[in-house]
Every structure is written in structure tokens, then in C-alpha cells.
PDB file of N, CA, C and O in Angstrom:
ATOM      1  N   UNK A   1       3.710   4.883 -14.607  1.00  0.00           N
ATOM      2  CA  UNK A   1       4.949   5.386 -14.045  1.00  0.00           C
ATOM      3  C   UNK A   1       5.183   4.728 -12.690  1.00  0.00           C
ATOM      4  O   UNK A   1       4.279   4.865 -11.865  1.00  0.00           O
ATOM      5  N   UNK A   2       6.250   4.044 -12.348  1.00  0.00           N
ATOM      6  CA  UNK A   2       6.810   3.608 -11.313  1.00  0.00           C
ATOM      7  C   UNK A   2       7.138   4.386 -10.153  1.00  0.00           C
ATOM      8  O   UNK A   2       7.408   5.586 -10.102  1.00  0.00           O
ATOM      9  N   UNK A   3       7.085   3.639  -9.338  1.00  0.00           N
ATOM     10  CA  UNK A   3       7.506   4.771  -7.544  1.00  0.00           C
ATOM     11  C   UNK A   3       9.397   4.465  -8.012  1.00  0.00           C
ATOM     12  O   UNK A   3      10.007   3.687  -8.745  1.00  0.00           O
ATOM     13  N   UNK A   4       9.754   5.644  -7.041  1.00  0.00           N
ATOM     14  CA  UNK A   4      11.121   5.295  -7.219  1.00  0.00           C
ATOM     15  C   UNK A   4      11.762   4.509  -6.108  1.00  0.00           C
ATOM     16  O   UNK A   4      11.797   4.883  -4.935  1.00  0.00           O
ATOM     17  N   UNK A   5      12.415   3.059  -6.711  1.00  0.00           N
ATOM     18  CA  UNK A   5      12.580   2.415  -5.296  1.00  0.00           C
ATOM     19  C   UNK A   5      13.386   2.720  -4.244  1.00  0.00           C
ATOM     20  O   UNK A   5      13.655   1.709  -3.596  1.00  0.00           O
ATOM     21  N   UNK A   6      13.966   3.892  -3.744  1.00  0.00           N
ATOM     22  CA  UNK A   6      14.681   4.340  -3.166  1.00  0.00           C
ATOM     23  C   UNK A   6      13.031   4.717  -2.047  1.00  0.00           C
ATOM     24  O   UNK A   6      12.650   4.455  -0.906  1.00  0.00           O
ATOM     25  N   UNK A   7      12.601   5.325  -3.046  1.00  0.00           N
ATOM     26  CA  UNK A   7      11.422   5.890  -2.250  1.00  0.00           C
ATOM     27  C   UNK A   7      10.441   4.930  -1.688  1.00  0.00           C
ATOM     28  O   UNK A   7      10.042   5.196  -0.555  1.00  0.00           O
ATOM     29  N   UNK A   8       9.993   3.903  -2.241  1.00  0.00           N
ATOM     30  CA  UNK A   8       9.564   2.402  -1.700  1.00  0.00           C
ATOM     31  C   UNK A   8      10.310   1.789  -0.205  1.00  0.00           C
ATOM     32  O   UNK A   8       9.708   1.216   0.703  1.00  0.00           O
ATOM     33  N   UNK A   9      11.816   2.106  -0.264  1.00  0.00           N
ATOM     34  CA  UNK A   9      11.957   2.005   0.918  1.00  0.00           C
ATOM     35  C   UNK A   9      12.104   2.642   2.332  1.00  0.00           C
ATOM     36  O   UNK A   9      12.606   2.120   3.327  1.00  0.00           O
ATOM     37  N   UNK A  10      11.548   3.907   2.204  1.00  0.00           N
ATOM     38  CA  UNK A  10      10.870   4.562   3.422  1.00  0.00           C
ATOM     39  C   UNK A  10       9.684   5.163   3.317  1.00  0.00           C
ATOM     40  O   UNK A  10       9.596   6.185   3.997  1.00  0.00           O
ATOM     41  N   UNK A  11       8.772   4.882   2.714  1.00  0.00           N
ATOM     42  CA  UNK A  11       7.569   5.237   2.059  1.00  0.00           C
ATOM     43  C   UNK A  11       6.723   4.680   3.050  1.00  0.00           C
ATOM     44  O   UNK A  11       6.590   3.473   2.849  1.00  0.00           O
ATOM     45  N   UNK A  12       5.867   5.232   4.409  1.00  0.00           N
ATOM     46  CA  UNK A  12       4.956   4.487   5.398  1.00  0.00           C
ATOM     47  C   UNK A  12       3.607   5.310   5.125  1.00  0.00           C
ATOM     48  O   UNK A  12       3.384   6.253   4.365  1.00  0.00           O
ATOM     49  N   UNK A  13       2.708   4.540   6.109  1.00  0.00           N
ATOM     50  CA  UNK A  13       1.566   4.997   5.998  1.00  0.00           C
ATOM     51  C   UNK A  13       1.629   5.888   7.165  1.00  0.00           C
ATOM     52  O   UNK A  13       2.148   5.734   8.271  1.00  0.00           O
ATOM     53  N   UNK A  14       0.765   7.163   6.475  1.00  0.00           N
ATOM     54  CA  UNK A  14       0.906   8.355   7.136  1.00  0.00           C
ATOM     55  C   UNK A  14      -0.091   8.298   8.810  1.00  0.00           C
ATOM     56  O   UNK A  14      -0.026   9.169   9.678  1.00  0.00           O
ATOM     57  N   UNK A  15      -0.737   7.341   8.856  1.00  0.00           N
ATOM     58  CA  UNK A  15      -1.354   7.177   9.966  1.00  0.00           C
ATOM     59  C   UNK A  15      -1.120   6.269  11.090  1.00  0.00           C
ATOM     60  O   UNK A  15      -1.346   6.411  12.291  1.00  0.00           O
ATOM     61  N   UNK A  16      -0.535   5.156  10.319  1.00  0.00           N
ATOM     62  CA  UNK A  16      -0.067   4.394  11.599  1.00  0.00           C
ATOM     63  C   UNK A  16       1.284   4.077  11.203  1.00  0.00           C
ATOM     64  O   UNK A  16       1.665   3.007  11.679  1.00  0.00           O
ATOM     65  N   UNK A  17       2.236   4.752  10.385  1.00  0.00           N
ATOM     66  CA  UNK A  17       3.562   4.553  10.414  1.00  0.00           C
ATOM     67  C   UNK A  17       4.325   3.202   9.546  1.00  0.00           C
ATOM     68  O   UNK A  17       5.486   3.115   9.146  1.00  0.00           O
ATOM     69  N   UNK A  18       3.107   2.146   9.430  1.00  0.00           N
ATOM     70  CA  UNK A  18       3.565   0.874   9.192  1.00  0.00           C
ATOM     71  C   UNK A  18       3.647   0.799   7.862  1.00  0.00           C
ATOM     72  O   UNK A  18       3.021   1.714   7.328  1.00  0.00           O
ATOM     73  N   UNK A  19       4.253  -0.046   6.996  1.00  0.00           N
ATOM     74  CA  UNK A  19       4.566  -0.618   5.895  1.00  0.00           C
ATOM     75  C   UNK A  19       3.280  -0.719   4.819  1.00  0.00           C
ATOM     76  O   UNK A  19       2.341  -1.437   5.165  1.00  0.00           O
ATOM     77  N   UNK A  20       3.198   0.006   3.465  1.00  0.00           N
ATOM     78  CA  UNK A  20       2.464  -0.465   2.444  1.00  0.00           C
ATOM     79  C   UNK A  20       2.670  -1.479   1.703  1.00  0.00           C
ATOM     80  O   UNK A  20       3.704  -2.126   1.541  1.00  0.00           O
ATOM     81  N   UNK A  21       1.440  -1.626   1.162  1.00  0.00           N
ATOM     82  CA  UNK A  21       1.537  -2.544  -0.319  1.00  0.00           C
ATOM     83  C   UNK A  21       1.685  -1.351  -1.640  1.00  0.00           C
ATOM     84  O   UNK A  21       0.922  -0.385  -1.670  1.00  0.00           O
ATOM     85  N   UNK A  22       2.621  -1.533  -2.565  1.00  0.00           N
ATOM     86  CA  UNK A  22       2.748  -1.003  -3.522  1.00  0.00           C
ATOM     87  C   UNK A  22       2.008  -1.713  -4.558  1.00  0.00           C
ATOM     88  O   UNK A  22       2.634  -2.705  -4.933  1.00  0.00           O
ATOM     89  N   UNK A  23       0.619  -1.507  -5.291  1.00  0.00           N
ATOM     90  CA  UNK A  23       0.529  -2.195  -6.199  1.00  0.00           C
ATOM     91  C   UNK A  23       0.278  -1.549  -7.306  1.00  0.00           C
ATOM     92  O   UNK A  23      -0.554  -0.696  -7.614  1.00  0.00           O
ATOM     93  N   UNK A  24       1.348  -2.225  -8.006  1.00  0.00           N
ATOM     94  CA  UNK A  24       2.112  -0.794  -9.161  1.00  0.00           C
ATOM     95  C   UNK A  24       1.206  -0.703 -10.262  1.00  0.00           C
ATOM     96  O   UNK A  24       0.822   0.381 -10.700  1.00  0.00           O
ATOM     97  N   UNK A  25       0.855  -1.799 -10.717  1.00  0.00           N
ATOM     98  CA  UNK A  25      -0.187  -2.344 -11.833  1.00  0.00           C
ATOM     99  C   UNK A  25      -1.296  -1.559 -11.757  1.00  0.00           C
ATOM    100  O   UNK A  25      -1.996  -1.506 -12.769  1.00  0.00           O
ATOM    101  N   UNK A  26      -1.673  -0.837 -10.642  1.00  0.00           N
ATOM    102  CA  UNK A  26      -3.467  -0.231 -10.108  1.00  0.00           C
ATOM    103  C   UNK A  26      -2.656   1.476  -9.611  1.00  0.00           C
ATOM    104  O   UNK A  26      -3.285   2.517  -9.424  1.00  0.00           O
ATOM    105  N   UNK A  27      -1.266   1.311  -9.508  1.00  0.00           N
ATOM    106  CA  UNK A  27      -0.930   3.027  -8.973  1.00  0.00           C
ATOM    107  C   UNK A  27      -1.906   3.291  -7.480  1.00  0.00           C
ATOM    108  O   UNK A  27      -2.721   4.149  -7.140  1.00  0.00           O
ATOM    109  N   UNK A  28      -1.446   2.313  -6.972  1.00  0.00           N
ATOM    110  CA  UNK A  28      -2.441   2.015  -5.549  1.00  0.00           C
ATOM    111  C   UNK A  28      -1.490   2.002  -4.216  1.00  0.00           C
ATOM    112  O   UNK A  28      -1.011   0.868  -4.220  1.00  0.00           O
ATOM    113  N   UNK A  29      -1.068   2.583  -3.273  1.00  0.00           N
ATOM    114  CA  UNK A  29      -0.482   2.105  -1.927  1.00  0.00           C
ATOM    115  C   UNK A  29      -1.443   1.605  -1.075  1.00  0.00           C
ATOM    116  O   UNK A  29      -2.400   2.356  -0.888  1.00  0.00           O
ATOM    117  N   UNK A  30      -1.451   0.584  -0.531  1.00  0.00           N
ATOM    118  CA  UNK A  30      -2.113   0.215   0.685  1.00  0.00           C
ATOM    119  C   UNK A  30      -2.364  -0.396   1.954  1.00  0.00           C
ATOM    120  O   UNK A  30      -2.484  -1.620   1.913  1.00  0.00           O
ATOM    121  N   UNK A  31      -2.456   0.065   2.888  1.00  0.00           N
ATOM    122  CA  UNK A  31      -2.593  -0.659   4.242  1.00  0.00           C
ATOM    123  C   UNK A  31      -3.545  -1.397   4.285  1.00  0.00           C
ATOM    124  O   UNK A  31      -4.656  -0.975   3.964  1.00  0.00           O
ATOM    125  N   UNK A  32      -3.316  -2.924   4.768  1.00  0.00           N
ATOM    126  CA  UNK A  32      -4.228  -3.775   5.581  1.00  0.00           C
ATOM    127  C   UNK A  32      -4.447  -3.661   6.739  1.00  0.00           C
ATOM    128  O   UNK A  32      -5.489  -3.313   7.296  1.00  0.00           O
ATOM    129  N   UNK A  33      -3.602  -3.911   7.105  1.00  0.00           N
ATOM    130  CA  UNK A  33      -4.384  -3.087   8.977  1.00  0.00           C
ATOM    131  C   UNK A  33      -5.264  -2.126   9.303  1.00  0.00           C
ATOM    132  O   UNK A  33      -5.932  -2.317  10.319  1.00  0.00           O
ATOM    133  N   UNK A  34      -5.423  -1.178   8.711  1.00  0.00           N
ATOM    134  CA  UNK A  34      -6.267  -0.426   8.250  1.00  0.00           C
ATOM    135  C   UNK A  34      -7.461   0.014   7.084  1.00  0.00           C
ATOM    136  O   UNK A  34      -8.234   0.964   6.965  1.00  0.00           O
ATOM    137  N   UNK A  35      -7.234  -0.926   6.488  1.00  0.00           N
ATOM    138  CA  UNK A  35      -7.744  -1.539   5.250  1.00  0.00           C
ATOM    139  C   UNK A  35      -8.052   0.154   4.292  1.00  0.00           C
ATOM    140  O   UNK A  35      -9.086   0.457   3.697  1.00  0.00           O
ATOM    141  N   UNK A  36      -7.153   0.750   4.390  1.00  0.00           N
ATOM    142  CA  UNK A  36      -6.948   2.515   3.354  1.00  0.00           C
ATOM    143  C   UNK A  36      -6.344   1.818   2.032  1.00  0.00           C
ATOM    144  O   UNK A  36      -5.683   0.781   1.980  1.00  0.00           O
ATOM    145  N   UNK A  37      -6.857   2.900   0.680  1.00  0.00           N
ATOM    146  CA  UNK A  37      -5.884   3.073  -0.451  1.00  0.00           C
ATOM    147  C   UNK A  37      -5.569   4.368  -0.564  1.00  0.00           C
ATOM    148  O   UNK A  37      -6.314   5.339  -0.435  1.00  0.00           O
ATOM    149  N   UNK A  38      -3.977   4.315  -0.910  1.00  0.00           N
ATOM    150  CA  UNK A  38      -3.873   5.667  -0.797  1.00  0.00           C
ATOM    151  C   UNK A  38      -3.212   5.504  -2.446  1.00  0.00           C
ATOM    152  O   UNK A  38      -2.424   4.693  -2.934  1.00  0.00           O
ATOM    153  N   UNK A  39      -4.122   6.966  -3.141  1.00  0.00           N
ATOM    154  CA  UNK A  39      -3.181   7.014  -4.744  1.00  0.00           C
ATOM    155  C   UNK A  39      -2.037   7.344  -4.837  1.00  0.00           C
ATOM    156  O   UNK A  39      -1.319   7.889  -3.999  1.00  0.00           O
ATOM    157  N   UNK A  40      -1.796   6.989  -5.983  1.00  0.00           N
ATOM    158  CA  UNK A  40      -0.298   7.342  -6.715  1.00  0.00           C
ATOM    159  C   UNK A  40      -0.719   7.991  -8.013  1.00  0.00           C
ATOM    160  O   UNK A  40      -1.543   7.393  -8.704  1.00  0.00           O
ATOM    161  N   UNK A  41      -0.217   9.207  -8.436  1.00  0.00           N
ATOM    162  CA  UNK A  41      -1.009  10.188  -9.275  1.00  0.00           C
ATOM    163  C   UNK A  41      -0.036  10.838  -9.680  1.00  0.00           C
ATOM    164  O   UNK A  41       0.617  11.627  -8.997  1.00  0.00           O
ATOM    165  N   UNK A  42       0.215  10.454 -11.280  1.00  0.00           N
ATOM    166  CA  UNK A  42       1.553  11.054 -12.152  1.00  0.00           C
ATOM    167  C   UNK A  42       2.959  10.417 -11.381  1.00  0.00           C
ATOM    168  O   UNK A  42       4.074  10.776 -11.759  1.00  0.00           O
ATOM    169  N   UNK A  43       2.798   9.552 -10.394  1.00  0.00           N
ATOM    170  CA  UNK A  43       4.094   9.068 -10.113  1.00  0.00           C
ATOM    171  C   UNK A  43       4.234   9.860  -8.876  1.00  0.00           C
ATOM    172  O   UNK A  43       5.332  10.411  -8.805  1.00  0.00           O
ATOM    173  N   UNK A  44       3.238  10.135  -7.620  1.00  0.00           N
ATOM    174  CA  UNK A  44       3.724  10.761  -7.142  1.00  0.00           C
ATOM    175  C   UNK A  44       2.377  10.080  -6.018  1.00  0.00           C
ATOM    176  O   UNK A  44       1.187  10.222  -6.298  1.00  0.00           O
ATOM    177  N   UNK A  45       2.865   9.349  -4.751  1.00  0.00           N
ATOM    178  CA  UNK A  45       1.937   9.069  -4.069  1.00  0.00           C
ATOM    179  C   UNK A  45       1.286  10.011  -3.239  1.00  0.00           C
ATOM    180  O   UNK A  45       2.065  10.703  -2.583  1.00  0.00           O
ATOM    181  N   UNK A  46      -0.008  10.253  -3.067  1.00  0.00           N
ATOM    182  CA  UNK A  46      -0.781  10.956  -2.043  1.00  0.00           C
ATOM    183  C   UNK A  46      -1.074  10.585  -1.074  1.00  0.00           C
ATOM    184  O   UNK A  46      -2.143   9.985  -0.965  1.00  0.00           O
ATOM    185  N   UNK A  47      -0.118  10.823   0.192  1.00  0.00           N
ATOM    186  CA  UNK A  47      -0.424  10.778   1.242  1.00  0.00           C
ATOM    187  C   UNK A  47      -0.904  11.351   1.974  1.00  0.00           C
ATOM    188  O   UNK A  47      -0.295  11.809   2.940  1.00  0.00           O
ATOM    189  N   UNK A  48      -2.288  11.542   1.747  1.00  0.00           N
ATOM    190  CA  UNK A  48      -3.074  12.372   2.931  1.00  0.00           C
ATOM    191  C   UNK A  48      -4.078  11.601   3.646  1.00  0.00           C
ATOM    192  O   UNK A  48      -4.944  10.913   3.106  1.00  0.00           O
ATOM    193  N   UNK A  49      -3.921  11.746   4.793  1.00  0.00           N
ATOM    194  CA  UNK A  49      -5.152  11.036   5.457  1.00  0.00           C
ATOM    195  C   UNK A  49      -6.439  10.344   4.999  1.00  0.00           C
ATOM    196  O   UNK A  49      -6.969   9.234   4.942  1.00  0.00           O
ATOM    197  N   UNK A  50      -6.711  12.129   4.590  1.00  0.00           N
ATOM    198  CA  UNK A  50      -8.266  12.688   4.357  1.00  0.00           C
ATOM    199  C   UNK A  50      -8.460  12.185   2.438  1.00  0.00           C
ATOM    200  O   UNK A  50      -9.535  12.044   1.855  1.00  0.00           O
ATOM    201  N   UNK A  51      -7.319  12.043   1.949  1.00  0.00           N
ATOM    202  CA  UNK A  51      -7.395  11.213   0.727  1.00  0.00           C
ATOM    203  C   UNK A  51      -7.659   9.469   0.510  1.00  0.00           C
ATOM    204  O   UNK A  51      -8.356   8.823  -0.272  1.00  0.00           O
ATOM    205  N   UNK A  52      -7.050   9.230   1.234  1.00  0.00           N
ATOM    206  CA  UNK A  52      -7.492   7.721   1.773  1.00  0.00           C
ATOM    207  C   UNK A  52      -8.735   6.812   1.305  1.00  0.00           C
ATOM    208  O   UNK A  52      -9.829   7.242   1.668  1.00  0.00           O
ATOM    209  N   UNK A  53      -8.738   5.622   0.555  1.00  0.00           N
ATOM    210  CA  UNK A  53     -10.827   5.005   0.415  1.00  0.00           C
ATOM    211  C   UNK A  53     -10.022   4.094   1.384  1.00  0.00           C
ATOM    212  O   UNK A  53      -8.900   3.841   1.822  1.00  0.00           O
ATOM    213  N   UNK A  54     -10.930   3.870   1.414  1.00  0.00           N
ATOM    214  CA  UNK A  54     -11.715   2.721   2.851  1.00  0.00           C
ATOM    215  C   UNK A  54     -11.924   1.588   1.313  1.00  0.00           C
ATOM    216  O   UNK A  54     -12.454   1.843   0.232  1.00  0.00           O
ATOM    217  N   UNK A  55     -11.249   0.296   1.821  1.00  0.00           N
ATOM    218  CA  UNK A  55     -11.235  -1.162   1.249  1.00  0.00           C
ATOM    219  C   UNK A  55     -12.269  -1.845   2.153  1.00  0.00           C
ATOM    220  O   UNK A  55     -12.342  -1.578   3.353  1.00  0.00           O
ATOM    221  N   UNK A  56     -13.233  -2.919   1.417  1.00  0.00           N
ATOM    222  CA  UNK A  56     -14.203  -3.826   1.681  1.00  0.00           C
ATOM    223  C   UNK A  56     -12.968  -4.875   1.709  1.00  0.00           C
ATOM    224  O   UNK A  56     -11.883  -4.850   1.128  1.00  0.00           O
ATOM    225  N   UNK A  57     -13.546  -5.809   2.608  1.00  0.00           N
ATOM    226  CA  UNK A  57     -13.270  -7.160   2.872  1.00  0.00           C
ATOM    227  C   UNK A  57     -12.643  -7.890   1.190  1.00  0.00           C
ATOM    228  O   UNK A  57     -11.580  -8.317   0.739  1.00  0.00           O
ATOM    229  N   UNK A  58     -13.949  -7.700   0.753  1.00  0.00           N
ATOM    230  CA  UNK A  58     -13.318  -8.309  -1.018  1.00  0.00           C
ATOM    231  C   UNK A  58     -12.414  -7.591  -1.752  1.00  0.00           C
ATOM    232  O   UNK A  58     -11.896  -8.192  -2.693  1.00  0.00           O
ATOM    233  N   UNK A  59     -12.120  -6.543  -1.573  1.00  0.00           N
ATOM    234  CA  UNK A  59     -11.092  -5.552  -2.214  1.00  0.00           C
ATOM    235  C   UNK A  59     -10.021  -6.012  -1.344  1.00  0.00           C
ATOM    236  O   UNK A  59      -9.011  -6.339  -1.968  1.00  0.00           O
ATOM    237  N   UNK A  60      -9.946  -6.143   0.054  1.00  0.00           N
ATOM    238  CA  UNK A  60      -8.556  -6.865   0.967  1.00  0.00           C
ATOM    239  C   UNK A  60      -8.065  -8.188   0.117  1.00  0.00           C
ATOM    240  O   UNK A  60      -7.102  -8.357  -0.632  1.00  0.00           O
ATOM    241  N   UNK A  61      -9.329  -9.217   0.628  1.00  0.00           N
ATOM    242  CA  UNK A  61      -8.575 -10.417  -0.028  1.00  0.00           C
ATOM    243  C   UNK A  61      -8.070 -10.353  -1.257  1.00  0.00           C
ATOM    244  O   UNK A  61      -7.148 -11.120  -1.538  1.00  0.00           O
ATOM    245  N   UNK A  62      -8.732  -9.127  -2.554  1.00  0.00           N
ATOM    246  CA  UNK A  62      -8.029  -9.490  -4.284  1.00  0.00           C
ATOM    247  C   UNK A  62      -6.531  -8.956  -3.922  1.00  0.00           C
ATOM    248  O   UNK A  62      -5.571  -9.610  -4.330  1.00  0.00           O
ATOM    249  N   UNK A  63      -6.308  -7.660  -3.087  1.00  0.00           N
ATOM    250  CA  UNK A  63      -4.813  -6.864  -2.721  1.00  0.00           C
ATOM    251  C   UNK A  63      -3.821  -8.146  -2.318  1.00  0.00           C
ATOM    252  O   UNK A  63      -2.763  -8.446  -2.872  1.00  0.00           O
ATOM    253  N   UNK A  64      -4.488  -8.835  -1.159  1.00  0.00           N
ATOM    254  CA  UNK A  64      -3.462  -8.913  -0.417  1.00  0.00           C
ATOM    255  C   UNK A  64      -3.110 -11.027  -1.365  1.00  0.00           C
ATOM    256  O   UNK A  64      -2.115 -11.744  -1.255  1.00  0.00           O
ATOM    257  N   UNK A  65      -4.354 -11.268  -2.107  1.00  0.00           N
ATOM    258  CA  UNK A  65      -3.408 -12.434  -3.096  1.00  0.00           C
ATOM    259  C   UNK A  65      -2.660 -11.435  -4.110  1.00  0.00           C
ATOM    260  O   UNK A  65      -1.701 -12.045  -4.581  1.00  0.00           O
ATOM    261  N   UNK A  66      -2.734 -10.183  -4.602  1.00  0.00           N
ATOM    262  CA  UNK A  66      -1.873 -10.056  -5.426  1.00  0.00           C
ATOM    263  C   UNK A  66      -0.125  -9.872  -4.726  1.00  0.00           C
ATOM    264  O   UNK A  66       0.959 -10.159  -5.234  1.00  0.00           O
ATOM    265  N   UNK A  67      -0.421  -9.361  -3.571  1.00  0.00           N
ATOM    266  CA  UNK A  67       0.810  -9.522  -2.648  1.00  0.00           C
ATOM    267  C   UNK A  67       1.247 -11.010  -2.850  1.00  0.00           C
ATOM    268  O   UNK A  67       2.237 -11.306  -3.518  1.00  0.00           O
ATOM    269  N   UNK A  68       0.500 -11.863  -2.272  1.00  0.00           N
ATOM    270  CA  UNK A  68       1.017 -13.477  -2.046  1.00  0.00           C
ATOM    271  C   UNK A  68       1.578 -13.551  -3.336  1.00  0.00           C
ATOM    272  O   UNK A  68       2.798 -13.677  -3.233  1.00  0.00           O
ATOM    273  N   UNK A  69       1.151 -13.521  -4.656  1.00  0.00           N
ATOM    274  CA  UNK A  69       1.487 -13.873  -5.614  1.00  0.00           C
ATOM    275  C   UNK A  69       2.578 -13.370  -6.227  1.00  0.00           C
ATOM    276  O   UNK A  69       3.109 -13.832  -7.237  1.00  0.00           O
ATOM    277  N   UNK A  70       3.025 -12.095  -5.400  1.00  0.00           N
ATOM    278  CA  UNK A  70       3.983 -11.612  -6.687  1.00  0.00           C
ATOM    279  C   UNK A  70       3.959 -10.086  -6.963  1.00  0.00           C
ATOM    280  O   UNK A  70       4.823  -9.209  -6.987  1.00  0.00           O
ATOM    281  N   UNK A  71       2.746 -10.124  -7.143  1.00  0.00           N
ATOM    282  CA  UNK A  71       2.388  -9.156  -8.237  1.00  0.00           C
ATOM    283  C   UNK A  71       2.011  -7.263  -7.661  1.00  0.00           C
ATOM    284  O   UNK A  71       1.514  -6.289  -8.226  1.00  0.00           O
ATOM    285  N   UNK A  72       2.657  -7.565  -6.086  1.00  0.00           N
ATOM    286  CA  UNK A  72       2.697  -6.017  -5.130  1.00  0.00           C
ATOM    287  C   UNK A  72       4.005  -6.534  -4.535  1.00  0.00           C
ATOM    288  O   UNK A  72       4.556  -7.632  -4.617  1.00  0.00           O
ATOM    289  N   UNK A  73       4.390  -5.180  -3.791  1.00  0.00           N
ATOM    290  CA  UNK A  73       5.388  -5.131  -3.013  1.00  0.00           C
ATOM    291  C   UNK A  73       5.574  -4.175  -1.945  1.00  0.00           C
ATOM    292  O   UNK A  73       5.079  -3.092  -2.257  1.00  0.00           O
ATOM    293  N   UNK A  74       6.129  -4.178  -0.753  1.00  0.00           N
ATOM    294  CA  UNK A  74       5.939  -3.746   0.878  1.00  0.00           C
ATOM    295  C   UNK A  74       7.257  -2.448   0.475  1.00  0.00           C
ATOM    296  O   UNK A  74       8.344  -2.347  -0.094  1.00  0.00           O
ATOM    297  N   UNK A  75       6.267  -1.653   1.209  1.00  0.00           N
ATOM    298  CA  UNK A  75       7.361  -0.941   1.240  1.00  0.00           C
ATOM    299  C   UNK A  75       8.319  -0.918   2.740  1.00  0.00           C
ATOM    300  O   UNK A  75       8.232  -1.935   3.428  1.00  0.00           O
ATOM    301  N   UNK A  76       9.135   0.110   3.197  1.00  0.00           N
ATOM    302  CA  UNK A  76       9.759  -0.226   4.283  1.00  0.00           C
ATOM    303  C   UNK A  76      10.772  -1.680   4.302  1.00  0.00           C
ATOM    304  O   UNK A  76      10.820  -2.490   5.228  1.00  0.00           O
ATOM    305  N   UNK A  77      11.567  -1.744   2.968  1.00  0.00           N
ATOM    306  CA  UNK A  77      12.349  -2.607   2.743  1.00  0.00           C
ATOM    307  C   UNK A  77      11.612  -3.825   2.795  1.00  0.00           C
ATOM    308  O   UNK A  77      12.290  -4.652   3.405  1.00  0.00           O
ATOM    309  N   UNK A  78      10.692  -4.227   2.481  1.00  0.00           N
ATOM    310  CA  UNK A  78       9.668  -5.352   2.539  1.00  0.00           C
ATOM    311  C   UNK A  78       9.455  -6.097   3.644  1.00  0.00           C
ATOM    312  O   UNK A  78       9.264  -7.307   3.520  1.00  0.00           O
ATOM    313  N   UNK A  79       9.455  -5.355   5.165  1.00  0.00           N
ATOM    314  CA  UNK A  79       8.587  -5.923   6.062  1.00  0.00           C
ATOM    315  C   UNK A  79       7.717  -6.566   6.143  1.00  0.00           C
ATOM    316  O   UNK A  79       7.535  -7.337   7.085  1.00  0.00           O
ATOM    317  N   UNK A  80       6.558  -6.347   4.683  1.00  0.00           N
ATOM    318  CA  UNK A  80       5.063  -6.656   5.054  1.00  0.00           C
ATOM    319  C   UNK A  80       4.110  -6.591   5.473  1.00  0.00           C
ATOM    320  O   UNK A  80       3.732  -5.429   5.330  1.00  0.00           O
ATOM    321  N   UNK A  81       3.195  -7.320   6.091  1.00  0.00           N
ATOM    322  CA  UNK A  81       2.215  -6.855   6.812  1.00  0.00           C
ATOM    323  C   UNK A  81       1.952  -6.463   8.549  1.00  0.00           C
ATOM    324  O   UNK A  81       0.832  -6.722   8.992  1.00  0.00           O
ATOM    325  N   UNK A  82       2.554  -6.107   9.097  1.00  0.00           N
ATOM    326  CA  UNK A  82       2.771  -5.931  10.321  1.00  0.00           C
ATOM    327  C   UNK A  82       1.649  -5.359  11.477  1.00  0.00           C
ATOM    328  O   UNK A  82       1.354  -4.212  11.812  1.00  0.00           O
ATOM    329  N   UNK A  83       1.267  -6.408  11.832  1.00  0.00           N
ATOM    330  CA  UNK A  83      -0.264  -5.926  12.477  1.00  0.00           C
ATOM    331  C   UNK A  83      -1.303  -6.363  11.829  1.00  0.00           C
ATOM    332  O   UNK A  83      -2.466  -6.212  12.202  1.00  0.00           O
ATOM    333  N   UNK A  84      -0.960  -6.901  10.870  1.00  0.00           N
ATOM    334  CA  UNK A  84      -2.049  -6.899   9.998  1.00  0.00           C
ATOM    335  C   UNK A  84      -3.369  -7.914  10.550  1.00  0.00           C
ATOM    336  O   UNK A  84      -3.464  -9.105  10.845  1.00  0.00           O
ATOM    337  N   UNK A  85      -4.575  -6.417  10.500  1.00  0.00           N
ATOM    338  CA  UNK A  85      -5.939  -7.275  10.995  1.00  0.00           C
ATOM    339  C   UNK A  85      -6.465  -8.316  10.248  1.00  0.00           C
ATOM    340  O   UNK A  85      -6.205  -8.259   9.047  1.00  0.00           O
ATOM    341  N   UNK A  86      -7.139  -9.258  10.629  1.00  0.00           N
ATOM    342  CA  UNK A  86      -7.671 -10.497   9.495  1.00  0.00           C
ATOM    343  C   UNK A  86      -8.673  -9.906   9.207  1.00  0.00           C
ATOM    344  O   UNK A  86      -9.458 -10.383   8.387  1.00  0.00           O
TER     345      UNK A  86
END
């Protein structure tokens, strides 16, 4: 089940405000700057803090080529990565 894109475009991360990755394929939101996943569960993202995993370095780089490639999308009208730590 898809986010609704209305909702993709004000959809932030509940901790630092900034722009997700939607990656629809995994029902995954996620910050790089912070390197969090936050779920999407029945179509309905969970934004809670305290729900949040913590991404490894190798889980960043597979996210953020599926971004490069195509295959995710930013929410916040597709800003991107903003801040984003290396």
C-alpha cells in the first residue's frame, strides 16, 4: 500500500523536521542525517521517535543508491537530503 502523495509532501521527520526518503518497495521512511527508519504499517507511517532503528553505514549506502537510482523518493516536495551527514 502506497503513502498518499499529498501526504509525501509534508510528511517530516519527527525529530529534526527535515525531509525523508520514502522507500515504498521496503514500506520504510528514512533519514540520513540521522541515519533512523521509521515504518510504514498498513499504509500508515509511524512516527514515533522511540519507534525509530538506527541504520549501519551499509544499510545508508544500499537506501541512499536506491534514492540515486530512482527507486525512493523525498518527501517535503523532494528537497532531499538536507544536512545530510556522510
Amino acid at each position: 500500500m502506497s503513502l498518499d502523495p499529498i501526504l509525501l509532501e509534508v510528511l517530516a521527520c519527527p525529530q529534526d523536521k527535515g525531509p525523508l526518503l520514502y522507500v515504498e518497495d521496503e514500506q520504510r521512511l528514512y533519514n540520513p542525517r540521522l541515519r533512523r527508519s521509521y515504518p510504514v504499517r498498513e499504509g500508515i507511517p509511524v512516527m514515533l521517535v522511540e519507534e525509530a532503528e538506527a541504520v549501519d553505514p551499509a544499510e545508508h549506502d544500499r537506501l541512499m543508491g536506491k534514492a540515486e537510482r530512482g527507486e525512493a523518493r523525498w518527501t517535503l516536495q523532494g528537497q532531499g537530503p538536507v544536512g545530510e551527514a556522510g
